[in-house]
N, C-alpha and C positions, 0 to 999 in steps of 0.2 A: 515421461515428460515431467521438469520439475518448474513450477511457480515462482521457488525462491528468487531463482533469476532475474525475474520478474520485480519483487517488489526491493531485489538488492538497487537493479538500477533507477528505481523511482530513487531511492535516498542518495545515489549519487547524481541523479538531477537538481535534485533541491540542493544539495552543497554547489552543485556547476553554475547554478543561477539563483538570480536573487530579483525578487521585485515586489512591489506593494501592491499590487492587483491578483485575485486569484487566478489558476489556470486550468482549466479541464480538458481533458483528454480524455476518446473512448478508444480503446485497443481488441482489435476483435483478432485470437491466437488461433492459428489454425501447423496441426504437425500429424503426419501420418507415417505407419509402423504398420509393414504386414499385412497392406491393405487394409487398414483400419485405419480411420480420420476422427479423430479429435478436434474440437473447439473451444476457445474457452474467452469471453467477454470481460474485460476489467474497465473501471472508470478508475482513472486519474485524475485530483484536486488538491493541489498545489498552492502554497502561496510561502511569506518567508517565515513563519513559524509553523506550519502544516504541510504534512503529504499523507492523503490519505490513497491508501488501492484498496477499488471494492470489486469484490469476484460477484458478476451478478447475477452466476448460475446459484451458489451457493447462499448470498445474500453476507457472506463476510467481508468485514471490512477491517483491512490495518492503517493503523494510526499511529505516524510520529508526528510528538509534538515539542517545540525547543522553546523552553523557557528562557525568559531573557536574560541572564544568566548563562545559556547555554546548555542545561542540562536538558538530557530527551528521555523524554518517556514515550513510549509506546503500549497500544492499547489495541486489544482483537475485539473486535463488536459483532457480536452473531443476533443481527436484526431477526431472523426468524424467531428466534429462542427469547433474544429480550434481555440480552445478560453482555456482559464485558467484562473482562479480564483485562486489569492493567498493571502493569512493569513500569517499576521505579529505577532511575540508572542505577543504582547499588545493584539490580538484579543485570546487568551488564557489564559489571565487573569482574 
């Protein structure tokens, strides 16, 4: 079961809509294999320069963010740890 999925179509939500209020959403994943069941809890928030998806098993959180201008950066936040890792568009070229 992959995530990616997941946080592809949060950024094709934020390009689908556009508003000045933010939006939250909590997504509770459920998929079973072999008689094994899997879960997994994400929050989505939303507005027109943010989408962030935070996994709340793990306490990760990805972060796009469009400068007005237009460029995006993105950022992985690992609350437990305390640390971020951010990507400048040159690194998505």
């Amino acid at each position: 079961m992959s995530w990616r999925l997941f946080t592809t179509s949060a950024l094709l939500l934020w390009a689908a809509v556009a508003t000045s209020e933010p939006v939250a959403a909590t997504y509770l994943l459920r998929a079973s294999s072999g008689g094994e069941e899997r879960s997994a809890e994400f929050v989505l928030v939303r507005s027109d320069q943010v989408v962030e998806v935070q996994d709340k098993a793990s306490g990760v959180v990805e972060r796009w963010e469009r400068d007005p201008s237009g460029k995006i950066f993105y950022s992985r936040i690992f609350l437990d740890a305390g640390k971020i890792i951010e990507f400048q568009p040159a690194d998505f070229a």
